[in-house]
C-alpha positions as CSV (number, residue, x, y, z in Angstrom):
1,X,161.6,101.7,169.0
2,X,161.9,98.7,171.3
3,X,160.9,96.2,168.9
4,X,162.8,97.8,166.0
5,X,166.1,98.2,167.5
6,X,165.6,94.4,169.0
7,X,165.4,92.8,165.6
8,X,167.8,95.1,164.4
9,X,170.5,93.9,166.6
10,X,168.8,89.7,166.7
11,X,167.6,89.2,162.8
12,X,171.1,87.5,161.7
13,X,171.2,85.2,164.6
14,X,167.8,84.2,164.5
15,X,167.7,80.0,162.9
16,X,164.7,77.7,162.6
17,X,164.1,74.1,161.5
18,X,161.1,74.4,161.5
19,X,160.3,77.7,159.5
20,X,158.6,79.5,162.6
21,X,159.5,82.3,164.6
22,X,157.4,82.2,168.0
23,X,157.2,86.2,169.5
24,X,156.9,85.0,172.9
25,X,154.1,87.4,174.9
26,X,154.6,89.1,171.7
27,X,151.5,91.7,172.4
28,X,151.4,93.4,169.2
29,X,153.6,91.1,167.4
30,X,155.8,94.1,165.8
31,X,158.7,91.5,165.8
32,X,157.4,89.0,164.7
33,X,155.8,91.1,161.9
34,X,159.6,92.2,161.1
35,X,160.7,88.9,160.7
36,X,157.7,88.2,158.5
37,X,158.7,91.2,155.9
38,X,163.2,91.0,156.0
39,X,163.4,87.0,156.9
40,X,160.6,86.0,155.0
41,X,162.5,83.8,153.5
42,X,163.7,81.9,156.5
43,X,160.1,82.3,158.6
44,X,156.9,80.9,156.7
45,X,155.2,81.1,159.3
46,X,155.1,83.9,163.0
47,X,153.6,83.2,165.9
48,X,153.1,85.8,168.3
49,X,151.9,83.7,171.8
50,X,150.3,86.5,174.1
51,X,146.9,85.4,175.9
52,X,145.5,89.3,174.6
53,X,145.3,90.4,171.1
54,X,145.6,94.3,171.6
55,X,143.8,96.0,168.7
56,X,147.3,97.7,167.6
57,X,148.2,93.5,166.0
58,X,145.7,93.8,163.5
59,X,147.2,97.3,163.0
60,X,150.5,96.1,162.8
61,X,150.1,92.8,160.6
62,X,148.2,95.3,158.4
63,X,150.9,97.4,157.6
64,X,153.5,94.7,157.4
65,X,151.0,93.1,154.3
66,X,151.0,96.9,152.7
67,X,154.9,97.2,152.7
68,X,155.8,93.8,151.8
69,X,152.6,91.7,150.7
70,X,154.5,88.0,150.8
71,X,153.9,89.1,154.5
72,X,150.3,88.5,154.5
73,X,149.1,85.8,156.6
74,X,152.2,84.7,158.2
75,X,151.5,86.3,161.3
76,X,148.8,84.8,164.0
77,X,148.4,85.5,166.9
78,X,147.7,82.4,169.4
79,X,146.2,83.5,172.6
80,X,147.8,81.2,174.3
81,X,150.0,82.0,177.7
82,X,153.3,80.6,177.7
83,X,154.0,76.6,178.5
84,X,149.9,76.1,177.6
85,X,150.5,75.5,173.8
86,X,153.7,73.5,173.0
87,X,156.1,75.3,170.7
88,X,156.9,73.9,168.0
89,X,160.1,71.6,167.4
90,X,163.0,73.7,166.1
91,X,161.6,76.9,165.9
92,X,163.5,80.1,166.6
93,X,161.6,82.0,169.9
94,X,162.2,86.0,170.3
95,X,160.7,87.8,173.2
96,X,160.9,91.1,174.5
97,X,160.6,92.4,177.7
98,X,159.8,89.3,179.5
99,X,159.0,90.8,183.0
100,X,160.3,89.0,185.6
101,X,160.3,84.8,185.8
102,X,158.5,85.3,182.3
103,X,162.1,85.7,180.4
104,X,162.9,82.5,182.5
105,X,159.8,80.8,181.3
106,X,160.2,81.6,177.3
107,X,163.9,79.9,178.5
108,X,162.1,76.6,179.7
109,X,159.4,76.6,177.0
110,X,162.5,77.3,174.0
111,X,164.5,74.6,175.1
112,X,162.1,72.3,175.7
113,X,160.7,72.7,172.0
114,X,165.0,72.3,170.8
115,X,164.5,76.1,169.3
116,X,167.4,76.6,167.5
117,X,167.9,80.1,168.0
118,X,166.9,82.3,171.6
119,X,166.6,86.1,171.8
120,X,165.5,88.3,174.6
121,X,165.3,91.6,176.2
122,X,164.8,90.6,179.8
123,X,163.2,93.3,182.4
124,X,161.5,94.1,185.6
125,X,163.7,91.8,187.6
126,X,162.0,91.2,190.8
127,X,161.7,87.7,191.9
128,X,164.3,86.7,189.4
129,X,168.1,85.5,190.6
130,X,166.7,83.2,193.2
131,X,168.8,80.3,192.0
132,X,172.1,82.7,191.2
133,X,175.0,83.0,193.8
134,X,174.1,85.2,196.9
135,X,177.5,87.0,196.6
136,X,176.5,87.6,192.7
137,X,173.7,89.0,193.3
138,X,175.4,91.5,196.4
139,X,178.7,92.2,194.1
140,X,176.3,93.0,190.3
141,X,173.0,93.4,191.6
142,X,170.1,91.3,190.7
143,X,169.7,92.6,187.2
144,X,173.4,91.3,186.0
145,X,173.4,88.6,188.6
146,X,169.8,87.1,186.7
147,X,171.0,87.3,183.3
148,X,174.7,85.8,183.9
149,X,172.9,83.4,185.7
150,X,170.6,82.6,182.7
151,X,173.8,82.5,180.2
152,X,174.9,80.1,182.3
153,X,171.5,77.9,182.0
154,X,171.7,78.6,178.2
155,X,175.3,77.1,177.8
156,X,174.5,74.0,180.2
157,X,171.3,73.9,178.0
158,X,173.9,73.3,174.9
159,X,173.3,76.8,173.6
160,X,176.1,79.1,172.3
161,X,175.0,82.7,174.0
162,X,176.8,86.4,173.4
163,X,175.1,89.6,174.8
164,X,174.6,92.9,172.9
165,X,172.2,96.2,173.8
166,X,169.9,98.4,172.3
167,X,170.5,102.2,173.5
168,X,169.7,103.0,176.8
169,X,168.3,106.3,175.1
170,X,165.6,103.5,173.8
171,X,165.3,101.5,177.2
172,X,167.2,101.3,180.6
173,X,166.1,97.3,180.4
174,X,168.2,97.2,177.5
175,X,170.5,93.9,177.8
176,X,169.5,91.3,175.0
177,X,170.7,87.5,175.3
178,X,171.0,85.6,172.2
179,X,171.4,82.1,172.1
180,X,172.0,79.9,169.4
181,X,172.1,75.8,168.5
């Protein structure tokens, strides 16, 4: 439900120069594979970056070729970790539940590739905030205080950023930043 809300609430912000979506620690690639079958037309090409390939991508990538065959071999996977392939120029990065610094690294690793669109569901928070105000991170608590403190990093970064949510029903770690060029 994670993945389908996510690209429910990203898929009309989500630009590329380049043609390609990067799922960033994507695991089982299930948005990437939604891009693949309702923005086909935008994404020739998904890459989902996760150093494992769990069995369930083959799974997934299968059924997105059944449903909508123009899917069908426009999503790899690159078992690659983050920052040890580069990204490629202008593409749009998604990434969901980035645990901790990770969210912060798909950050580093989008901007430095001049993605032209950034979304994520940040989560597990712990060792993240470090660089944000002390009296932030007292008065919203580390959570709030890390991802004001990376809308701040987007916008300096030249992005335009808005936030929105899938249902906490879905996921307490439900807050999604989307950045845009």
């Amino acid at each position: 439900f994670e993945a389908t809300e996510f690209f429910a609430r990203v898929r009309s912000h989500l630009k590329s120069e380049s043609g390609t979506l990067v799922d960033a620690a994507g695991g089982h690639g299930l948005v990437g594979a939604l891009a693949a079958v309702f923005k086909f037309e935008q994404f020739g090409r998904v890459q989902v970056h996760d150093p494992q390939r769990p069995k369930s991508f083959d799974a997934v990538a299968a059924a997105a070729a059944e449903v909508a065959p123009w899917a069908e071999g426009r999503v790899v996977h690159l078992p690659a970790r983050l920052g040890e392939a580069p990204l490629p120029r202008g593409c749009a990065v998604v990434g969901v539940h980035g645990c901790g610094t990770l969210t912060d690294r798909i950050i580093d690793a989008a901007a430095e590739a001049d993605a032209r669109s950034i979304a994520l569901m940040p989560c597990c928070y712990s060792q993240t905030a470090a660089d944000a105000p002390e009296a932030l991170r007292r008065a919203l608590g580390v959570p709030l205080a890390s991802d004001v403190h990376r809308t701040y990093r987007l916008e300096k970064l030249g992005y335009t950023v808005r936030w929105s949510a899938v249902p906490l029903s879905i996921t307490p770690m439900n807050r999604i930043i989307i950045a845009t060029r």
